[in-house]
C-alpha positions in Angstrom: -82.9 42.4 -87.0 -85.2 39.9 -85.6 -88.8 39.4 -84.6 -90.1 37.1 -82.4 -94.2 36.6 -81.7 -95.7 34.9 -78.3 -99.2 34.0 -77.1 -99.9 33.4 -73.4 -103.1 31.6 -72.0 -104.0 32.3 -68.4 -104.8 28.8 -67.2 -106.1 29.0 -63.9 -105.5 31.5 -61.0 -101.3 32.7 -61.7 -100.3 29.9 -63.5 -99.8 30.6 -67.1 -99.0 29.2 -70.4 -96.8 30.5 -73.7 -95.6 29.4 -77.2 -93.5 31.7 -79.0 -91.6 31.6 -82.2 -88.9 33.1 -83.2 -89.0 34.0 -86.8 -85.0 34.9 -87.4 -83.5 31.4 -85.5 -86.9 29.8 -86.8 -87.5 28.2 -83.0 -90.7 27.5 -81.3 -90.7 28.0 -77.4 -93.0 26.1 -74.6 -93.4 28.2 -71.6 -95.3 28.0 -68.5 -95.0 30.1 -65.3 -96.4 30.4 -61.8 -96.7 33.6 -60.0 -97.8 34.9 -56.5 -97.9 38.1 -54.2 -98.4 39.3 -51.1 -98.8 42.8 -49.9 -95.5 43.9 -50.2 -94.0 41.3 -52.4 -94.4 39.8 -55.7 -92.6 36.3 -57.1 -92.7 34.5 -60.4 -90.9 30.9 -61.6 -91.0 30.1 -65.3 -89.7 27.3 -67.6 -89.4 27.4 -71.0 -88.4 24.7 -73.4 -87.0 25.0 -76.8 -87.2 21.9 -79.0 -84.9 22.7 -81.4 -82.2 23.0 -79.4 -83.1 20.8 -76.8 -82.9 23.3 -74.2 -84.9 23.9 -70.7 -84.5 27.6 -69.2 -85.4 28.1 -65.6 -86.1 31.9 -64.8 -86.7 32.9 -61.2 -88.1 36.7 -60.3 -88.9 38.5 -57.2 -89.7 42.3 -56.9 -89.9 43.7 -52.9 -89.9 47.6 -51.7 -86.8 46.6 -49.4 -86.3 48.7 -46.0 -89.1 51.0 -45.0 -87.9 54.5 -43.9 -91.6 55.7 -43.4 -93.5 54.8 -40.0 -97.4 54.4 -39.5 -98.5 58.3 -38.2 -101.9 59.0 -35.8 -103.8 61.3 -37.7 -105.9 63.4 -35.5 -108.1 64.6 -38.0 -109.2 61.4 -38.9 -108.8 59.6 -35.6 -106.6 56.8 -37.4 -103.5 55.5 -37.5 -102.3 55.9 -41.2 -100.3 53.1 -42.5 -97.7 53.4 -44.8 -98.9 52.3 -47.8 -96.2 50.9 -50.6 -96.0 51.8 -54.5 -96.9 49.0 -56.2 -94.2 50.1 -59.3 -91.6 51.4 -56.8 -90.2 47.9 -55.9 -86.7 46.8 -56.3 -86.4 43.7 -58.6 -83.8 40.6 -58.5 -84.1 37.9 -60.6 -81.6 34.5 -61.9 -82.0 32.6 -65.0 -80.6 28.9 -65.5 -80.1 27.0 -68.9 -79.7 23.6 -70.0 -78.8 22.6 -73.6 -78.3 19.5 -75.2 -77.2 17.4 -71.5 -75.1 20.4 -70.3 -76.3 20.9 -67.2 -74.3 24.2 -66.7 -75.2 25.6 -69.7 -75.4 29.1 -68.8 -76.6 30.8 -65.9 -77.3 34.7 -65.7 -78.3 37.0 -62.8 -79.4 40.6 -62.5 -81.4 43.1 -60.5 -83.0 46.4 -61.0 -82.8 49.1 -58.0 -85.5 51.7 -57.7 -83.3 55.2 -57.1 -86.6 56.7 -55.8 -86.3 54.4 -52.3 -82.7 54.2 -52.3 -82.3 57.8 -52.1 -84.6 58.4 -49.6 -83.8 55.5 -47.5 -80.0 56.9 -47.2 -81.0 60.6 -46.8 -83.6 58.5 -43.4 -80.2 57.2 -42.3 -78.3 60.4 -42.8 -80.9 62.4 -41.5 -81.5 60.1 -38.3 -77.9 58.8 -37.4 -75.3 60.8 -38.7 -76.2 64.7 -38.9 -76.4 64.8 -34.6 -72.8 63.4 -34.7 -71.1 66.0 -37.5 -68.9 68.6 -35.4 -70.5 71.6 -34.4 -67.5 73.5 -35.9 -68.6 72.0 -39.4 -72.1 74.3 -38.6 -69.9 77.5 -38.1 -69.3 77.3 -41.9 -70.7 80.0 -44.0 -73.4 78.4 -45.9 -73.4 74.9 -44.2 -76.4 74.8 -43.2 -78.2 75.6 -46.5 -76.4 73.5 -48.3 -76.9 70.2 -46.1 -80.5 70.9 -46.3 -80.4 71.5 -49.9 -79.1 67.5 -49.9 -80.3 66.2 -47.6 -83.8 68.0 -47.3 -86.3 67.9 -44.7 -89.4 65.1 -44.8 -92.4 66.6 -46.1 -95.8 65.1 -45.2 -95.4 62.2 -46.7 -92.2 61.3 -44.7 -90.4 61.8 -48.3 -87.1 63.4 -49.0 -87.1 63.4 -52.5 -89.8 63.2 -55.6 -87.6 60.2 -57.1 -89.9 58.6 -59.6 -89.9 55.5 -62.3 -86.2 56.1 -62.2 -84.5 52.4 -61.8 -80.4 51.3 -61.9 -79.8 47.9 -63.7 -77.6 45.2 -63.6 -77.3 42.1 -65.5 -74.6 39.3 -65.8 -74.0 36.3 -67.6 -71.1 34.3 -66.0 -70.0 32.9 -69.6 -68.8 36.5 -70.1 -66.3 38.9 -69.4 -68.5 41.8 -67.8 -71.8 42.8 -66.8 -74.3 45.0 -68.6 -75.4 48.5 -66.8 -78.1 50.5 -67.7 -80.8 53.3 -66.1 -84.6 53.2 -67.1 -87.0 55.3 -66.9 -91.0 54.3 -65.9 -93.1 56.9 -68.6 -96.3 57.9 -65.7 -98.2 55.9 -64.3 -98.2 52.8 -66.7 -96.1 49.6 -67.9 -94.1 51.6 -70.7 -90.7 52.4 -69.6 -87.2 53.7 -71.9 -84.4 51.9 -70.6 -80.7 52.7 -71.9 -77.9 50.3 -71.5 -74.1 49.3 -71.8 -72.6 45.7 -72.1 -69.2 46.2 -71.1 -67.8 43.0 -72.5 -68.8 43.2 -76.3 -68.8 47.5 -75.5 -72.2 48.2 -77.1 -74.9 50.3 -76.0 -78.6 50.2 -76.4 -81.9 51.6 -75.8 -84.9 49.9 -75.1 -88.8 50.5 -75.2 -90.9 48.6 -73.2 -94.7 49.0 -73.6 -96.3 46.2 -71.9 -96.2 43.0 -73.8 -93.9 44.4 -76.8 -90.1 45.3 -76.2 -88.4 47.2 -79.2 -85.0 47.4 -78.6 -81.7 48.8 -80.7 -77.9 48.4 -80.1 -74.9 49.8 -81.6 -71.0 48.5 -81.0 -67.8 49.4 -81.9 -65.5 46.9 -83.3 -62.0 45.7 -82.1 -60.4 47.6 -85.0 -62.5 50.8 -84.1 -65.0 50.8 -86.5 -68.6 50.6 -85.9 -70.9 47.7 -86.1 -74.5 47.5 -88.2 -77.0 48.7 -85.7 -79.1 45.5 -84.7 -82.9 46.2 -84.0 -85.3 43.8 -82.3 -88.5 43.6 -82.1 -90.4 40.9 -79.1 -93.7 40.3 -78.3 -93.5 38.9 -74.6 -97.2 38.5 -72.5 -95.4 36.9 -69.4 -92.6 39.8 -69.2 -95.4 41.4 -66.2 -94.7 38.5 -64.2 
């Protein structure tokens, strides 16, 4: 098990400040961190230094919506053109992390991204919809049931030019090249807030985890299996993070 406890200090308008301290390793942590946003997009930059080690990590995210399927409508009620307007949590998310300890440059370097199914799925069933049903054969129509059955996948748009009710549901992806795999995982976004439940796989030490995140605080276990079969102790941590919203 470990703990580890952060405070963060808003300086001035997005840049921030953080110490941590890691009670397990016994390691403070320096942190500071811009951030920035426009309508659609949202970016963030932070280093952290860790004394101990005498290590500098340089982490780099930015969340977009990616391809728009939806087009601005004329409401004649209203006399308006209606823009689309984007979900601030249904954003796709890419980020890259860079380490340097004691004069290795190359340290370590990780990269990962998380994919919101919600506008993936209804972005591919635009495409099918748009480009590819008008070219299936009409013979493929003269099967019993066809019909029903492509519009039970591929369903029509509803008012709000959506296909499917696809939501807080994200794919994940993380990789550090100093390994032998990537780790997968789904999470899930719990209403209309920060908390999400997250469940994940590390294929190259073949453990599997679940993770909480409420906010600032991540709780997180993992359980393994061993070369020899048997299982691993469970590890549990426990973080307190204030810039994990950038």
């Amino acid at each position: 098990a470990s703990l580890k406890f952060a405070y963060a200090q808003e300086l001035a308008e997005d840049h921030y400040v953080a110490v941590s301290y890691d009670f397990k390793q016994r390691k403070p942590e320096l942190s500071i961190a811009w951030a920035g946003d426009t309508f659609t997009e949202k970016a963030a930059v932070a280093v952290s230094l860790d004394p101990v080690d005498r290590a500098a990590r340089v982490r780099a995210v930015v969340s977009f919506p990616g391809p728009e399927w939806r087009k601005d409508v004329w409401n004649p009620l209203t006399q308006k053109v209606e823009t689309v307007e984007v979900d601030a949590s249904s954003r796709h998310t890419l980020w890259a992390q860079h380490e340097l300890r004691s004069g290795n440059l190359l340290a370590s370097t990780q990269a990962g991204g998380r994919l919101d199914l919600g506008r993936l799925a209804n972005l591919a069933a635009d495409l099918i919809g748009r480009h590819v049903e008008h070219r299936i054969p009409l013979l493929f129509w003269k099967i019993p049931l066809s019909q029903r059955i492509f519009s039970w996948i591929i369903p029509a748009e509803d008012l709000d030019q959506m296909r499917y009710r696809i939501k807080g549901w994200s794919a994940e992806l993380s990789h550090d090249f100093d390994r032998a795999g990537p780790v997968v995982g789904i999470s899930k976004r719990l209403g209309s807030s920060s908390t999400a439940l997250a469940a994940s796989y590390d294929t190259a030490s073949n453990t599997a985890g679940v993770e909480l995140r409420a906010g600032w605080v991540k709780a997180a276990a993992m359980l393994g299996r061993q070369e020899d079969g048997q299982w691993r102790n469970p590890a549990v941590q426990l973080q307190i993070q204030p810039l994990a919203f950038l």
